[in-house]
C-alpha positions in Angstrom: -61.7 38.7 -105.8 -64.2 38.0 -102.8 -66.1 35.6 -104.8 -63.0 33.3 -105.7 -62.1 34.1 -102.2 -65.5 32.5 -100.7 -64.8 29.8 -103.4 -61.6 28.7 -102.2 -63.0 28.6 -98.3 -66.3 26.8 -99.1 -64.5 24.1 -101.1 -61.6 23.8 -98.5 -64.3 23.1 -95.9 -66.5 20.4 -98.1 -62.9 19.2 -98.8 -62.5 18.4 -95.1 -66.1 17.3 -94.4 -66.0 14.8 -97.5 -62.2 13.6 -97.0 -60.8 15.0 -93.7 -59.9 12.7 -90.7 -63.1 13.1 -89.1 -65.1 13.1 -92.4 -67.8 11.3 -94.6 -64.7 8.8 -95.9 -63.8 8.0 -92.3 -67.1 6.5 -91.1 -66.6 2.9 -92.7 -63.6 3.2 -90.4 -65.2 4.1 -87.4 -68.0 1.6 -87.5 -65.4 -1.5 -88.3 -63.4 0.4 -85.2 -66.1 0.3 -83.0 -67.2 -3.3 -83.9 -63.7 -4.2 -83.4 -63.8 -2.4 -79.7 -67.6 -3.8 -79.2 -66.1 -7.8 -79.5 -63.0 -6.8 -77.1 -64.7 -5.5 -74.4 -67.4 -8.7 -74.9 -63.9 -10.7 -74.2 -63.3 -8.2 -71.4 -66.2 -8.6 -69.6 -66.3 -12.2 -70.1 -62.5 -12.6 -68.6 -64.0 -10.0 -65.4 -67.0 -12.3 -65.1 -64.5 -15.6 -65.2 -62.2 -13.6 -62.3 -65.1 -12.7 -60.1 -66.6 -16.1 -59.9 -63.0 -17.4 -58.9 -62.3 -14.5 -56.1 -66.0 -15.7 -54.8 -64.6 -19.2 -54.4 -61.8 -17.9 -52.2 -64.0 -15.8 -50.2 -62.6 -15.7 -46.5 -66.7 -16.6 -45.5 -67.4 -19.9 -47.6 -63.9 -20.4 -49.4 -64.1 -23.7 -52.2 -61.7 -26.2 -50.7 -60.7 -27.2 -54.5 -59.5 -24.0 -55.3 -57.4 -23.0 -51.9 -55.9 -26.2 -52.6 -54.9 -25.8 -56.2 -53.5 -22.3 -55.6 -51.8 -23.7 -52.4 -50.3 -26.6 -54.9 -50.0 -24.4 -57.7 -47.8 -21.2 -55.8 -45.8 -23.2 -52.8 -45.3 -26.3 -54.7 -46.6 -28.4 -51.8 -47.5 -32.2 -52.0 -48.4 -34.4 -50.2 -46.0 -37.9 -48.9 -48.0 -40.6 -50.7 -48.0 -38.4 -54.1 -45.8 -38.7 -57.3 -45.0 -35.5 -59.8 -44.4 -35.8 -63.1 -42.4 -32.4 -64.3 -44.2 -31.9 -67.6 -42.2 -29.6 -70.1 
């Protein structure tokens, strides 16, 4: 009876290690998951790279001129006398 016993617990064990969640199955998973993770936080960093360069333009010590303007145009809708808008849909 302890032999069959062993048996059963040894083979529920390689059962898990072969096809468990965590297993030998679930590694072709994990290495497309972690490619998958390794290109979105490439696009991550990029996009963190793109929004530090534009906070250094608006820096209160050497602010871009260009870009206080656009976001002044952009968020209060300002414009100037001598200007036309075109609405754009």
């Amino acid at each position: 009876m302890w032999p069959a016993l062993a048996v059963i617990v040894v083979g529920n064990f390689a059962t898990y290690a072969v096809a468990g969640p965590n297993g030998l199955l679930a590694w072709g998973g994990y290495s497309r998951t972690l490619a998958e993770r390794k290109a979105e936080l490439a696009r991550l960093e990029q996009h963190r790279k793109e929004l530090r360069h534009r906070s250094a333009l608006l820096s209160p010590d050497n602010a871009d001129p260009d870009m206080a303007e656009e976001l002044v145009r952009r968020d209060l809708g300002l414009v100037r006398p001598d200007e036309v808008v075109l609405p754009l849909e």
